[in-house]
BADRENNU-258442 format. One record per residue: x, y negated, z negated of N, C-alpha, C in turn; residue in three letters. Coordinates in pm, whole numbers, plus 50000, padded with zeros to 5 digits. Atoms other than C-alpha are relative to their C-alpha. Layout:
% residues N
XYZXYZXYZALA/...
END
This chain:
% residues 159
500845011850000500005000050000500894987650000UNK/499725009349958501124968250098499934985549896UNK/500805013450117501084935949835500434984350065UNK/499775015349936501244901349941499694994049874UNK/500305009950086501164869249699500004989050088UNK/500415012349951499754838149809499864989249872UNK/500165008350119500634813249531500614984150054UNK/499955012249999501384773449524500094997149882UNK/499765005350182503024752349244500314985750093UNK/499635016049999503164712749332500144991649853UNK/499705012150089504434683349117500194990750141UNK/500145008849931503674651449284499444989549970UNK/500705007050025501674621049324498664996250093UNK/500955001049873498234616249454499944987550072UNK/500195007349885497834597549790498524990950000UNK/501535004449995493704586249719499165006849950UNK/500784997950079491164585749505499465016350038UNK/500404983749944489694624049490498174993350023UNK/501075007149993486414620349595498915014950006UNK/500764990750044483174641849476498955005050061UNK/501394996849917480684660049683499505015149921UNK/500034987150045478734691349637499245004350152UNK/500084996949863478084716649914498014998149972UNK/501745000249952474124722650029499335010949908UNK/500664992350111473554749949725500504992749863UNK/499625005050112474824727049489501114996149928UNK/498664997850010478484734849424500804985649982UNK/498975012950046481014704949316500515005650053UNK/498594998849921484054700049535500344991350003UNK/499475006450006486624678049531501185001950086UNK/498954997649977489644673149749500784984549990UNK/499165015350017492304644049767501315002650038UNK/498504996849931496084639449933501034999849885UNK/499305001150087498834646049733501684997350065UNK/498744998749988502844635749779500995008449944UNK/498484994850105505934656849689501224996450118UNK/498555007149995509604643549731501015007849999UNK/498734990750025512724659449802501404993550056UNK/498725004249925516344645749894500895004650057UNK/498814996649918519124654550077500734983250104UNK/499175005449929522174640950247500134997250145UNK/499535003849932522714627350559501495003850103UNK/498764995949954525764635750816500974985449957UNK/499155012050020527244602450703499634998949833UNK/499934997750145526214611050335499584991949904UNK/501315008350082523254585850253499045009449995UNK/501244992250084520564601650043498884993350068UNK/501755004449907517214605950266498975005649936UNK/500984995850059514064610550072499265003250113UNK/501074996649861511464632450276499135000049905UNK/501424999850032508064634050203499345002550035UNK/501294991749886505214657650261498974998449946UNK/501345003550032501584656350227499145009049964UNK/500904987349974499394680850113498494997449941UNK/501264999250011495524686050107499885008849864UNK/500274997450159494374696149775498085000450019UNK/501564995750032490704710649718499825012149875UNK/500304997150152489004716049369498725007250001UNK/501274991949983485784736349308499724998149854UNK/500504999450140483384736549030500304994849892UNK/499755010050124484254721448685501104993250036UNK/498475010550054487794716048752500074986950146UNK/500595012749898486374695049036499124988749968UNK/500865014250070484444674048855500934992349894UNK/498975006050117487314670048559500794990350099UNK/498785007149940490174658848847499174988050054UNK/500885012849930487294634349017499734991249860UNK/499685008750105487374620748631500844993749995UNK/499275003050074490584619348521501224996550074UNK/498565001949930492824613348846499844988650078UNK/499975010149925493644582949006501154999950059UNK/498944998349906495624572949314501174995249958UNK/499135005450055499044571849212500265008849876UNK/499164990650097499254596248942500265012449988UNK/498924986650028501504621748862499655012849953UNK/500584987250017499954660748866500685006750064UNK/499224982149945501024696848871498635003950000UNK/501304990549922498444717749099500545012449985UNK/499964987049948498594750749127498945009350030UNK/500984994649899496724773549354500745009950080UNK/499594990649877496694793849655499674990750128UNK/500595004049869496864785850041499035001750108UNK/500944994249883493764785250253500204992650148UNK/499704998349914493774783650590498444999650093UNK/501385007449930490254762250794500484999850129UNK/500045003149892489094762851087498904988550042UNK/500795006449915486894732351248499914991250054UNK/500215008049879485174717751533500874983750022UNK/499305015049912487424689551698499444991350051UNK/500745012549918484574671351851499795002850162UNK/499645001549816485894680652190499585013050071UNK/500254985950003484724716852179501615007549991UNK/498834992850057488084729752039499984998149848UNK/499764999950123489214741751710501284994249934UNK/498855008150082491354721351434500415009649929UNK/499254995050100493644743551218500214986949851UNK/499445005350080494134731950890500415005349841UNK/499544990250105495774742650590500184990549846UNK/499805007350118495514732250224500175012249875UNK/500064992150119495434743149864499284997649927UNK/500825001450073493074753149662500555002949851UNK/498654995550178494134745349290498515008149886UNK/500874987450065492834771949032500614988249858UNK/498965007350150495354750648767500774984750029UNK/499675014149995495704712048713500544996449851UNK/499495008450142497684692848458500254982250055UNK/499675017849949497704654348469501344997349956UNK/498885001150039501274643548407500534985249956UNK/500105014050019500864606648397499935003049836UNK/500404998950173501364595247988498364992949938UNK/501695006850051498044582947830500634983650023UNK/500285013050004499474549147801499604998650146UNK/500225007449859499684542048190498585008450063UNK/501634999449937496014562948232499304988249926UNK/500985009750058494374538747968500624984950049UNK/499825013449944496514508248115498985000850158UNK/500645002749892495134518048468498364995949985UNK/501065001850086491724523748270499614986250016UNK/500355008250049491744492048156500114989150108UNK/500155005349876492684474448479498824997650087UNK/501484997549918489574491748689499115001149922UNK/501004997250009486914492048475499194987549935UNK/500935006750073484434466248374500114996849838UNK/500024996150167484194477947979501414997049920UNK/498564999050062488134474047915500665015650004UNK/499024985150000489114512147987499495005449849UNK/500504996750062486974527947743500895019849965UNK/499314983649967489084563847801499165012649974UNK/500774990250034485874583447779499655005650134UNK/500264994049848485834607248047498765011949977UNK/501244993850011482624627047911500125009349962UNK/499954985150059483834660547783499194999149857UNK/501414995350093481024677347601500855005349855UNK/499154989850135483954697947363500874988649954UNK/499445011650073485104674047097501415007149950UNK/499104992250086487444706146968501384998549997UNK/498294998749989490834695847134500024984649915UNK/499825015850032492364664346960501314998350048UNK/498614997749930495894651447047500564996549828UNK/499315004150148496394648046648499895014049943UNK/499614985550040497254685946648500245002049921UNK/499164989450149497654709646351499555010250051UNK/500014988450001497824740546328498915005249947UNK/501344995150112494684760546239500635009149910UNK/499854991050124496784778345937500464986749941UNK/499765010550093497254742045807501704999549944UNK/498484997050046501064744245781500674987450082UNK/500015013449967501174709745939500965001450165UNK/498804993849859503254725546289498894991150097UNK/500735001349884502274701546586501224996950142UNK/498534998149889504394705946896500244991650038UNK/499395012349936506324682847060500374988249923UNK/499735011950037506374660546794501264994349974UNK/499065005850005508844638546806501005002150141UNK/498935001249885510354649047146499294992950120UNK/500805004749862509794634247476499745010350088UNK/500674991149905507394656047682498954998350062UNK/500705003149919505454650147931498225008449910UNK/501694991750042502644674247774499825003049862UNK/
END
């Protein structure tokens, strides 16, 4: 038997707002462009940043969370698998196109610069309430054996 893996890991920055539809049974979907960066040298040995683009599509909750909590310009790790569309061109030919569908999102941006952007776009002053129903996570971690352990503290980490 034969095994194949079809996996995807990006770190990047998104290209435009994600934007929220749902199909014709109801379904939430979300997609939006994302950047990743890579360098290399030159034959004369100036550093050339390239830059690729990739399509990004969300489904169901975690399509409604990233159409919350992501704005253009900030910094997320996707991960997913690659699918592989086909459609109509208009012209009676078919468009290929290839994206990723993420199963796993982390925002990477720090809270200050989401609640500064927050507070930029919104009317209210950046209220940072993005609607989650579960009050259970806090970011003023303990440990549920009360032994006062909360990670990261004190180092610099993105998460």
């Amino acid at each position: 038997m034969s095994r194949s893996l079809n996996k995807v890991m990006l770190i990047g920055n998104v290209g435009n707002m994600p934007t929220l539809k749902h199909t014709p049974s109801g379904v939430p979907v979300t997609s939006f462009r994302m950047a990743t960066s890579s360098s290399r040298k030159d034959k004369d040995g100036n550093l050339i940043e390239i830059t690729d683009w990739h399509s990004v599509v969300a489904w169901r909750h975690l399509a409604q969370i990233i159409t919350k909590i992501v704005n253009k310009g900030s910094r997320v790790y996707v991960e997913g698998r690659l699918q592989t569309r086909e459609i109509d061109d208009g012209n009676g030919g078919r468009k290929e196109f290839v994206e990723t569908v993420a199963d796993q999102f982390l925002i990477l941006d720090s809270k200050e610069k989401r609640r500064q952007y927050d507070a930029e776009n919104s009317e209210e002053g950046g209220d940072y309430d993005y609607g989650y129903d579960d009050n259970s996570y806090s970011d003023d971690y303990d440990s549920e054996y009360g032994d006062g352990y909360a990670p990261n503290e004190g180092k610099n980490s993105p998460f």
